[in-house]
C-alpha positions as CSV (number, residue, x, y, z in Angstrom):
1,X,-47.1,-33.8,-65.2
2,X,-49.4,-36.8,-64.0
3,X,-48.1,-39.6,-62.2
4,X,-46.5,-41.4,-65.5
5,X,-43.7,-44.1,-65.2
6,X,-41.0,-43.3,-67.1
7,X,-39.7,-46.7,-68.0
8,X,-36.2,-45.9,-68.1
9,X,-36.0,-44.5,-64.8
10,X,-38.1,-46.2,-62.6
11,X,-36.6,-47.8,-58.8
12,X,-38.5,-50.8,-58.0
13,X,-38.9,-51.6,-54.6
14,X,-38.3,-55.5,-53.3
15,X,-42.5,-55.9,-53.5
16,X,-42.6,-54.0,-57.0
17,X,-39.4,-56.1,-58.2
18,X,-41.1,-59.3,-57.2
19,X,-44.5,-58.2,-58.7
20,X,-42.6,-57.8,-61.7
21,X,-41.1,-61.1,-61.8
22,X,-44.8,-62.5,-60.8
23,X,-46.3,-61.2,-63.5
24,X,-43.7,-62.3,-65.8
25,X,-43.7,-66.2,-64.9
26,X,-47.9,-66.0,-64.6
27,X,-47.6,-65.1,-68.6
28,X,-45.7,-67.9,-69.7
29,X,-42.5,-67.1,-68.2
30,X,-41.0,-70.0,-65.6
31,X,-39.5,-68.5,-62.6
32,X,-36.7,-71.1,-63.3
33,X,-35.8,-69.3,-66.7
34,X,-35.4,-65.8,-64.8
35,X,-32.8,-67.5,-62.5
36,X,-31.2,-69.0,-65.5
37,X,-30.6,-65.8,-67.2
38,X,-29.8,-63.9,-64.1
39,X,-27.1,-66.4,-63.0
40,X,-25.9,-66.0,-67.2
41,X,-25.6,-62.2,-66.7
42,X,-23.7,-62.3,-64.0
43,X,-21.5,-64.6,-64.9
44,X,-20.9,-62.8,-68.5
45,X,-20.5,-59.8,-66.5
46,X,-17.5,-61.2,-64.6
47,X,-15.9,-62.7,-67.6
48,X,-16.2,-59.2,-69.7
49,X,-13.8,-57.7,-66.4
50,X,-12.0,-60.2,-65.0
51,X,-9.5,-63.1,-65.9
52,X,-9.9,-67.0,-65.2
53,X,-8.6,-66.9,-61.3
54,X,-10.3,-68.9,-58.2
55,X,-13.5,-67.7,-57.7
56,X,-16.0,-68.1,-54.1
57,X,-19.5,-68.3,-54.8
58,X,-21.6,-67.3,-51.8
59,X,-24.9,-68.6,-52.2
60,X,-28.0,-67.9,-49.7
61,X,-31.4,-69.5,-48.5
62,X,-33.4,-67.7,-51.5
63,X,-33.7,-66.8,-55.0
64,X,-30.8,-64.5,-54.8
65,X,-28.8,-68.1,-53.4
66,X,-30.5,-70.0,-56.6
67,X,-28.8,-67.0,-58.8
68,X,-25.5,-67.9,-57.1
69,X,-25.6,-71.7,-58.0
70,X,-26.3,-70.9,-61.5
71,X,-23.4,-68.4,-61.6
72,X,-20.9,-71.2,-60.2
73,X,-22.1,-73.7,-62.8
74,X,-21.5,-71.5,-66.1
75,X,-18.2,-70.1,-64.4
76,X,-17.2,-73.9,-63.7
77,X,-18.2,-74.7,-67.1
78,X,-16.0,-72.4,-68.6
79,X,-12.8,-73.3,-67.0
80,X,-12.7,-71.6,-63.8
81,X,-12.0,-73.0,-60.2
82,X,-15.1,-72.7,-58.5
83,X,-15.7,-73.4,-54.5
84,X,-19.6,-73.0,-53.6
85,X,-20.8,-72.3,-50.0
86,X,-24.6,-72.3,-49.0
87,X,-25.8,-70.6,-46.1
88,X,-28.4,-73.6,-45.4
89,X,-28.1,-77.4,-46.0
90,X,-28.8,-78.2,-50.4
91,X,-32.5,-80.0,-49.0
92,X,-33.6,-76.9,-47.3
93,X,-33.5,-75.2,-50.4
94,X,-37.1,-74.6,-52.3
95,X,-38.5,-73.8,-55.4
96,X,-36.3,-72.5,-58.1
97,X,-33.6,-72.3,-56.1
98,X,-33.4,-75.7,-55.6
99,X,-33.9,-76.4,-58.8
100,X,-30.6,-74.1,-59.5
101,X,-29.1,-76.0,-57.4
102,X,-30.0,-79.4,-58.8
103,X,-27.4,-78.5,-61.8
104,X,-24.4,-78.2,-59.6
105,X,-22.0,-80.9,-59.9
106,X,-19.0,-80.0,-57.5
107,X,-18.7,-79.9,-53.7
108,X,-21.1,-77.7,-51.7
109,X,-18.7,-76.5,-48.6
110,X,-20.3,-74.6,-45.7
111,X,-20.3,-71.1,-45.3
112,X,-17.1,-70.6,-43.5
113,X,-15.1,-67.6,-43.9
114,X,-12.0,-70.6,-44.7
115,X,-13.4,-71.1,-47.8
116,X,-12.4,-67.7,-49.2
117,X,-8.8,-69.2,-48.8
118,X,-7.1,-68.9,-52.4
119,X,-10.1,-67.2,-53.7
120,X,-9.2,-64.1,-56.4
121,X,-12.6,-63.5,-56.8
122,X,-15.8,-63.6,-54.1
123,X,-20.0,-63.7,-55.9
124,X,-22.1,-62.1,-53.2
125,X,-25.3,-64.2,-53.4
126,X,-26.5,-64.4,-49.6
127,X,-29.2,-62.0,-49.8
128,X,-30.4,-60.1,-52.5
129,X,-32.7,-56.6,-52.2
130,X,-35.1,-57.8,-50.0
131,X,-33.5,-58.3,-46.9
132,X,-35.3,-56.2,-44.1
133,X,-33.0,-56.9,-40.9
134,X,-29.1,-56.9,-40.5
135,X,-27.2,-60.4,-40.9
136,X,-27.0,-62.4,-38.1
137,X,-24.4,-65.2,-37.0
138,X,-22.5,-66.9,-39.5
139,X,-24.0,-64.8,-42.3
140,X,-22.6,-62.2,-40.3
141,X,-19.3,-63.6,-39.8
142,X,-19.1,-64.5,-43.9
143,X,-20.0,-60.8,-44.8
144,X,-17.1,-59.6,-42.0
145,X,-15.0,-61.8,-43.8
146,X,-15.6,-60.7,-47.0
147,X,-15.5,-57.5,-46.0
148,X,-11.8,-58.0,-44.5
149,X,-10.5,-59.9,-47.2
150,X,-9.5,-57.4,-49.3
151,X,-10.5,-59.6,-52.3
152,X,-13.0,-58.0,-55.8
153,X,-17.3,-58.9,-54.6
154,X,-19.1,-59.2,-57.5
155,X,-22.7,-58.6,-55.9
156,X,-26.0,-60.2,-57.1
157,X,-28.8,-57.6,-56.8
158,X,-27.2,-56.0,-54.2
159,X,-24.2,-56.4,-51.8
160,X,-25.3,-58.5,-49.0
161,X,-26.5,-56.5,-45.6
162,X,-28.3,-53.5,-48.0
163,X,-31.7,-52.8,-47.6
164,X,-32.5,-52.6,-51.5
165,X,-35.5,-50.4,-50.4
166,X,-33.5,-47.0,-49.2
167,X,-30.1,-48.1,-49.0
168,X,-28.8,-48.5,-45.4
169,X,-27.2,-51.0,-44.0
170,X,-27.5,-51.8,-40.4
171,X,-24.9,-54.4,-40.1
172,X,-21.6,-55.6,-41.9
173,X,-22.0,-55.3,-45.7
174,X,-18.9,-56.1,-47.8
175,X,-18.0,-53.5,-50.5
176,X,-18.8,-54.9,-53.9
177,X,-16.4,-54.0,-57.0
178,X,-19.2,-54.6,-59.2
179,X,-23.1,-55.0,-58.4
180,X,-25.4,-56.7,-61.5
181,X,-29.2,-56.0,-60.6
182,X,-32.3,-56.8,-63.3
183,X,-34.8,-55.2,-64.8
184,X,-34.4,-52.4,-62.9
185,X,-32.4,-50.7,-60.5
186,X,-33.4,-50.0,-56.9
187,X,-33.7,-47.5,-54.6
188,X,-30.6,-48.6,-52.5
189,X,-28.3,-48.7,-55.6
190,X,-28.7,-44.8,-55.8
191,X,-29.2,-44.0,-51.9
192,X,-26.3,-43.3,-49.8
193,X,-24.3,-45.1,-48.0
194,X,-25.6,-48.0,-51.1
195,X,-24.4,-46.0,-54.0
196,X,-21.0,-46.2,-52.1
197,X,-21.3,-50.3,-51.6
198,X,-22.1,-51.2,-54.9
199,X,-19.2,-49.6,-56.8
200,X,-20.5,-50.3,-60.2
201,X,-23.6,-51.7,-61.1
202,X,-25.1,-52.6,-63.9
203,X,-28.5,-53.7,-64.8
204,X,-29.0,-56.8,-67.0
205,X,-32.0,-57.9,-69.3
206,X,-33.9,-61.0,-68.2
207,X,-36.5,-60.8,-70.3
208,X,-39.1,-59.2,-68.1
209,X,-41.2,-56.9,-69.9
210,X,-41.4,-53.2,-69.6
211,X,-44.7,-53.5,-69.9
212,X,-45.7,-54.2,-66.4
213,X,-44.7,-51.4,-65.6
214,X,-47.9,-49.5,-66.0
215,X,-49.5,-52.3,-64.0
216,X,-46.9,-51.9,-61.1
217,X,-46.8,-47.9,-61.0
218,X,-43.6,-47.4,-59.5
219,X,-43.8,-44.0,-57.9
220,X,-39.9,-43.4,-57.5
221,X,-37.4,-42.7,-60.2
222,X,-33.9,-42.0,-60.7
223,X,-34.0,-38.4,-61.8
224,X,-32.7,-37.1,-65.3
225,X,-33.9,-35.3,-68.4
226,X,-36.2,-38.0,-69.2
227,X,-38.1,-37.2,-66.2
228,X,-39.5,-33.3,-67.3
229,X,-37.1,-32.8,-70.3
230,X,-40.6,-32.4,-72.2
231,X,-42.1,-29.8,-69.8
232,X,-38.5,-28.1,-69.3
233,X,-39.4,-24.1,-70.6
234,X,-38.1,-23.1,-74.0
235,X,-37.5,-19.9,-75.8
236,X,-40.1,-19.5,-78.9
237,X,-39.8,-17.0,-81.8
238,X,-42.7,-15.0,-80.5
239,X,-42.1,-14.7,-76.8
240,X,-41.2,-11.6,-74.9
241,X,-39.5,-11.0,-71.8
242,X,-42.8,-11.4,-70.1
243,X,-43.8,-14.5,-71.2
244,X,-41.0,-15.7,-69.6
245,X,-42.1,-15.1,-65.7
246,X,-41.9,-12.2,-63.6
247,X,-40.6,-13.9,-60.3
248,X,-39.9,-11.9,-56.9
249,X,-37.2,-12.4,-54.2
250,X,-37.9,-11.6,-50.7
251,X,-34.5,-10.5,-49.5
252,X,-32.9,-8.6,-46.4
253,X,-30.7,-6.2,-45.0
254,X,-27.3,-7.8,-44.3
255,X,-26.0,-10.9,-45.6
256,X,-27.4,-9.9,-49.2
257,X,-25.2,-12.6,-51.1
258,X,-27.4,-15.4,-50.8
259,X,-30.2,-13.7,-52.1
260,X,-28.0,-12.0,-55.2
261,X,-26.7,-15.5,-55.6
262,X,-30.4,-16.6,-56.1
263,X,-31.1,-13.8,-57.8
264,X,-28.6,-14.6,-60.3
265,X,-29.1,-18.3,-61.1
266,X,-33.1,-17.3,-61.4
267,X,-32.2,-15.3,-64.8
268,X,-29.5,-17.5,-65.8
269,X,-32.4,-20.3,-65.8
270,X,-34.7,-18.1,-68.6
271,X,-37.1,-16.0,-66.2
272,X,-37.8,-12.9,-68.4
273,X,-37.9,-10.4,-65.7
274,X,-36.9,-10.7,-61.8
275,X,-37.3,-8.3,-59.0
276,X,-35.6,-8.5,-55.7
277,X,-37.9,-6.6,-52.3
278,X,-35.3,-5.5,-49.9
279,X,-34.2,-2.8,-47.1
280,X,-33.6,0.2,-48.4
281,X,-30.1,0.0,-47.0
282,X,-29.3,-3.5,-49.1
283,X,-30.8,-2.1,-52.4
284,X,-27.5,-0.7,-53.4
285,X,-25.7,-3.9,-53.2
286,X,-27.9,-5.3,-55.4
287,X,-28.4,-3.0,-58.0
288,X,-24.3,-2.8,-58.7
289,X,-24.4,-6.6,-59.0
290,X,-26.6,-7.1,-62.1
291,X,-28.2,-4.5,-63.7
292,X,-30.6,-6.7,-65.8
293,X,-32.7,-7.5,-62.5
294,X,-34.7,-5.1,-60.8
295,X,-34.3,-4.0,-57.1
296,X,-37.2,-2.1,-54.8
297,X,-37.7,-1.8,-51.6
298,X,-40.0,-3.5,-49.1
299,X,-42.6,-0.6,-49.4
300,X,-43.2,-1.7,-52.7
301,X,-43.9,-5.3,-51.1
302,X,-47.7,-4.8,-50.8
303,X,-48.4,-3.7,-54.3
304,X,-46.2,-6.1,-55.9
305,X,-47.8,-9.2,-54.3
306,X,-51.1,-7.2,-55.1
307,X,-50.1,-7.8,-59.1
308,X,-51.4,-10.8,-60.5
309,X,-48.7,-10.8,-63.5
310,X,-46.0,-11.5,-60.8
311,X,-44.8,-14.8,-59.0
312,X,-43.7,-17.0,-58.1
313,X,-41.5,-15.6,-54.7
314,X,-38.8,-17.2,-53.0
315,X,-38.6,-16.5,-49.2
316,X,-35.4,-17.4,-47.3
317,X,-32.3,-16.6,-48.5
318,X,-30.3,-13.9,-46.3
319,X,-33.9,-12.7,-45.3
320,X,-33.7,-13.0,-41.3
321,X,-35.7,-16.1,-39.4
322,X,-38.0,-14.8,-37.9
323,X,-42.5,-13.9,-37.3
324,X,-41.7,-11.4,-40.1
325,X,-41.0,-14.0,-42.6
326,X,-43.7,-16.6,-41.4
327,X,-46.0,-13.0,-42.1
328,X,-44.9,-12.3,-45.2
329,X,-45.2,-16.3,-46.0
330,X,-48.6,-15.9,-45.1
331,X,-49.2,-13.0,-47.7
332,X,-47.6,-14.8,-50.7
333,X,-50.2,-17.4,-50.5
334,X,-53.0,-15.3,-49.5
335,X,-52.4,-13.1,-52.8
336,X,-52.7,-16.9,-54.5
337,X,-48.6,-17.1,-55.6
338,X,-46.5,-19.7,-55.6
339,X,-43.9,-20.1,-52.7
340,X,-39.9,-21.5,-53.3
341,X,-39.0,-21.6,-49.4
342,X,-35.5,-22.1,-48.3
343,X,-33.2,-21.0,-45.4
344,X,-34.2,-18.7,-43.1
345,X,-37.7,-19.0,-44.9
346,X,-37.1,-22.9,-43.3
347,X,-35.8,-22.0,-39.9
348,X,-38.6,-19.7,-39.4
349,X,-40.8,-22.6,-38.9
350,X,-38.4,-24.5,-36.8
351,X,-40.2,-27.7,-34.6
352,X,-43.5,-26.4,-36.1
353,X,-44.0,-27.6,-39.6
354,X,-47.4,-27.9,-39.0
355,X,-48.2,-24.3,-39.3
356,X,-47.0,-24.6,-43.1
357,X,-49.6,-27.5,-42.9
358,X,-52.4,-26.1,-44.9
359,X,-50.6,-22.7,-46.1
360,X,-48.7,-24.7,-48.9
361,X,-49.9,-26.6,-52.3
362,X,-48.3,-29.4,-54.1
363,X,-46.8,-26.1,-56.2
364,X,-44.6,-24.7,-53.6
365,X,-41.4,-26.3,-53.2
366,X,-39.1,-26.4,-49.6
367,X,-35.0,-27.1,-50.2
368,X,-33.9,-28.3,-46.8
369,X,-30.6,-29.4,-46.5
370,X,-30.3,-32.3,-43.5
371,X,-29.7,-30.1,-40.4
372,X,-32.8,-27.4,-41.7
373,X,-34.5,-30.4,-42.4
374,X,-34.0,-32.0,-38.5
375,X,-34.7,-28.2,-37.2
376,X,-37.8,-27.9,-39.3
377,X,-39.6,-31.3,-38.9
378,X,-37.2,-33.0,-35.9
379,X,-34.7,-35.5,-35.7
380,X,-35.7,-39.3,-36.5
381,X,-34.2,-42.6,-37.4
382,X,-36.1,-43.5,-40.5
383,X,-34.5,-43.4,-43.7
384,X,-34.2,-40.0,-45.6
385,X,-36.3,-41.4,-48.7
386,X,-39.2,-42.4,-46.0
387,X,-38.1,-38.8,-44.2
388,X,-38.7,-36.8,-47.7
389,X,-41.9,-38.2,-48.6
390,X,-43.5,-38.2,-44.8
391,X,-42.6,-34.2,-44.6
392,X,-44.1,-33.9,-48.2
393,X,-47.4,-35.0,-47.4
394,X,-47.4,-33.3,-43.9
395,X,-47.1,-30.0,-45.2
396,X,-48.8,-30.6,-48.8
397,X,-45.8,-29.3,-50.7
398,X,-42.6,-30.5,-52.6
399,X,-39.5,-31.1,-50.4
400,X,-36.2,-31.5,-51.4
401,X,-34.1,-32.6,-49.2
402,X,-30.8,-32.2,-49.9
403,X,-27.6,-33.9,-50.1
404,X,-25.2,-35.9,-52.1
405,X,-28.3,-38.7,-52.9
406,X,-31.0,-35.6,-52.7
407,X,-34.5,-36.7,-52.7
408,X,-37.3,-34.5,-54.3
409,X,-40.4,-35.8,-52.7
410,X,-44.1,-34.6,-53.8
411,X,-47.1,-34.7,-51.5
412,X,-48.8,-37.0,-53.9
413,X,-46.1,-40.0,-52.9
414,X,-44.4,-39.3,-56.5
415,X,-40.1,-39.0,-55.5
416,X,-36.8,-38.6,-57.5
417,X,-33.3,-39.2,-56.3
418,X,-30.4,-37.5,-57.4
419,X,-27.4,-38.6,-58.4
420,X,-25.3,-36.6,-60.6
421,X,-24.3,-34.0,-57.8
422,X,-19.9,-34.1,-57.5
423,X,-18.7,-33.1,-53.6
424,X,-17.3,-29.7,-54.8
425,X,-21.0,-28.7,-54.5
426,X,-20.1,-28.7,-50.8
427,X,-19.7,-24.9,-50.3
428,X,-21.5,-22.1,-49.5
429,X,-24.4,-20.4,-51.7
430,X,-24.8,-23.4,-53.4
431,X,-28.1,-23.8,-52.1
432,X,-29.1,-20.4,-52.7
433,X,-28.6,-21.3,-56.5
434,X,-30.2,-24.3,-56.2
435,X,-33.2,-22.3,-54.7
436,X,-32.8,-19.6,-57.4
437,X,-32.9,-22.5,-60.4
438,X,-36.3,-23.7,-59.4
439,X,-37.7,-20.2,-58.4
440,X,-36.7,-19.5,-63.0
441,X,-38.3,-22.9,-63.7
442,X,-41.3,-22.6,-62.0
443,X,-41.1,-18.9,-63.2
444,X,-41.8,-20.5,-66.7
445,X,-45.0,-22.5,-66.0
446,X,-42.9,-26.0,-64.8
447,X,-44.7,-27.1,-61.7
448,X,-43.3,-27.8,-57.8
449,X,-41.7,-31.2,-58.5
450,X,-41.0,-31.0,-61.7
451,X,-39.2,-28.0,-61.1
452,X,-37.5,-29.2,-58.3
453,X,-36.3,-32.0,-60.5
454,X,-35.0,-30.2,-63.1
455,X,-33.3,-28.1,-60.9
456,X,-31.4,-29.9,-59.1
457,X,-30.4,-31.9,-62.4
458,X,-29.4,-28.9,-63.6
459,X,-27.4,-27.8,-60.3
460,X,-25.1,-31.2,-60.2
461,X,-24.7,-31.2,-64.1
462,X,-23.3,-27.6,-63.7
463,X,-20.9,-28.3,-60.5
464,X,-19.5,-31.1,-62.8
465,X,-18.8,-28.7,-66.0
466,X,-16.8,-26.4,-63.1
467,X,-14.9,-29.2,-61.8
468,X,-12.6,-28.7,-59.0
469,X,-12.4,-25.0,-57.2
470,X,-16.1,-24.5,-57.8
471,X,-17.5,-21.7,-55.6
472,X,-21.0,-21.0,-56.1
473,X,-21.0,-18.5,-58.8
474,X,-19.6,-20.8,-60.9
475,X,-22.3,-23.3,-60.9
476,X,-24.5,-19.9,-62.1
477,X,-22.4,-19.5,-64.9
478,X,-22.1,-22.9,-66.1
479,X,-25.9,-23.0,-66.9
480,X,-26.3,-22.0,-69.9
481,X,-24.3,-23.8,-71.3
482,X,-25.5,-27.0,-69.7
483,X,-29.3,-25.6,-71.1
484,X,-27.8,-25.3,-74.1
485,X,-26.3,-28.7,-74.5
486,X,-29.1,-30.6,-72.2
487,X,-29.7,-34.3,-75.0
488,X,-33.3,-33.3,-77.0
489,X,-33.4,-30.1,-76.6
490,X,-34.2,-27.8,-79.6
């Protein structure tokens, strides 16, 4: 799939968020009507939940603060005790914010955590998704407050303190009972630990069109069907078991449930054929397990990578870290296949992923979980979306880097994050699944990332069908029926 934005599920960065509303006001649209309608959501969006009751309106230095004054005037308007604090005296205020302003009638109190006295109900409008350090001094002390109160924040954009771009928060954020955003979400409303701080959030029309979009070319979604539903493989009247993929398995002797695990959820996803390469020792225990599948051992590996009709293979799972794997990595590219590379495929290359540097295409795929991540590339500070998309391009290939927000990053800059992924997935084989899922997708002609999406779509739609006392087996067998029932397909 090329780089196409796929308008529903594009995350807009603070720069592409304000390009959007640039574009907007330079064709007709004043900057001053944006406010007006963002303040109007917001304060719809409040009414639709809560009753009349006292409410604090937090307003900052910026556009996010003009949203604010425009929320406490239509709340006033309609009955309800407002109190207003600004962060920075009313004449300091510019542009459309100070035009917001301008239409407030009441008292302007300063931003004192005293003034959340009485208050049923705080509007977070300090600082919106743009904020790039952590509050400081009395916008510190207001968040803290906030934060203590105990009291419903209903966030503009995003809780104050977030980072819209990827979701951290280095300093006191308050927990918001409800987030309203425009246009488009961000990457911090889906990226942990801001998932968490928004509680709900909703996006709200403001009349920017989608249009400018294609002039923006956001290069990070929210994943979902929407994303490679059209590329995702279906069964025709006229295909055979061939058409389907013939995908391989590198496994090893001992700890042979990983690899069966992966083994399993690659037919479950439609690959027409599968064979697992293993000690002759292990072939047994794979050979009771499914009889569908086929098992041979490692003498066999030669020839099999040697046949063009076969790939792509999966390295890693219960196959041994060690120079063997990093030399039979090495074969599966030089006979031209397709790599999936996961566990002790990972931690083979430990500290040195610059010898995958090279090896690997923007059709292999890596699924790192966070500590085979840090083993494989090194521990850093930066933020996992930066993380994901930096190791993609080192080592030219799809990464996936696991977790409750997982990212899949491609080389190309192009990234997804997850969502959809419960905390029962939080037990072991999981990953071998998830491995095994994209190993049958990619089987069937999708490429690296959107395989990788899909996958791991697929994975957390599956956990949540199991529900609670899900052990990874169960996420196998709950495929098909999520395929089955997945919204478009045929």
């Amino acid at each position: 799939m090329t780089a196409v934005t796929i308008s529903g599920l594009a995350l807009l960065t603070a720069a592409e968020m304000g390009e959007a509303d640039r574009r907007t006001i330079a064709a007709g649209t004043p900057g001053i009507v944006l406010m007006e309608r963002a303040g109007a959501a917001v304060a719809r969006a409040i009414r639709a939940r809560w009753s009349p009751r006292p409410v604090a309106v937090l307003c900052g230095p910026g556009n996010n603060g003009g949203d604010g004054w425009v929320i406490a005037r239509l709340l006033a308007e309609q009955g309800w005790p407002v109190r207003l604090a600004s962060l920075v005296p009313v004449k300091a205020l510019k542009g459309d914010a100070a035009e917001a302003a301008a239409g407030w009638w009441g008292r302007v109190e300063a931003a004192d955590p005293a003034m959340l006295d009485g208050a049923g109900l705080v509007v977070d409008a300090l600082f919106g998704a743009g904020l790039n350090r952590a509050p400081e001094s009395k916008a510190a002390a207001l968040i803290e407050a906030v934060a203590d109160s105990g009291l419903p924040v209903v966030a503009v954009d995003v809780p104050s303190g977030l980072f819209g771009d990827d979701g951290s928060a280095p300093g006191p954020v308050a927990q918001a009972s409800l987030t309203v955003t425009f246009f488009r979400r961000k990457p911090g409303h889906w990226l942990l630990p801001g998932r968490t701080l928004c509680g709900e959030t909703r996006v709200a029309d403001i009349g920017i069109d989608a249009a400018v979009l294609g002039a923006i070319g956001p290069r990070l979604h929210e994943n979902g069907p929407a994303l490679w539903r059209a590329v995702l493989p279906q069964a025709a009247p006229a295909q055979h078991k061939y058409d389907r993929g013939h995908p391989l398995i590198l496994a090893g002797g001992s700890l042979t449930g990983a690899a069966r695990l992966a083994a399993r959820a690659t037919r479950r996803t439609g690959a027409g054929l599968l064979t697992v390469v293993a000690p002759e020792a292990a072939l047994p225990a794979f050979r009771a397990d499914w009889p569908g599948g086929m098992a041979l051992p490692t003498e066999r590996w030669d020839g099999l990578l040697a046949d063009r009709r076969l790939g792509p293979v999966l390295i890693g799972p219960g196959g041994g870290a060690g120079p063997a794997l990093r030399q039979a990595v090495a074969a599966v590219r030089g006979a031209g296949k397709s790599l999936v590379l996961d566990a002790d495929g990972l931690a083979s290359y430990a500290g040195e992923p610059q010898a995958l540097a090279g090896l690997l295409d923007a059709d292999c795929v890596l699924t790192p979980h966070q500590g085979e991540f840090d083993r494989l590339f090194g521990k850093d500070d930066a933020p996992r979306l930066v993380r994901a998309r930096q190791a993609a391009a080192l080592v030219g290939a799809v990464v996936v880097l696991k977790g409750a927000d997982t990212i899949i990053a491609a080389p190309d800059g192009r990234a997804a994050i997850n969502a959809n992924a419960p905390p029962t997935l939080a037990t072991g084989g999981t990953g071998d699944v998830l491995a095994g899922i994209v190993l049958g997708l990619k089987a069937q002609g999708m490429s690296g990332f959107e395989a990788a999406c899909a996958a791991v779509w697929l994975h957390g739609a599956a956990a949540q069908r199991v529900g609670a006392g899900l052990i990874a087996e169960d996420v196998v067998d709950a495929l098909p029926a999520v395929l089955d029932r997945l919204p478009g397909r045929a």
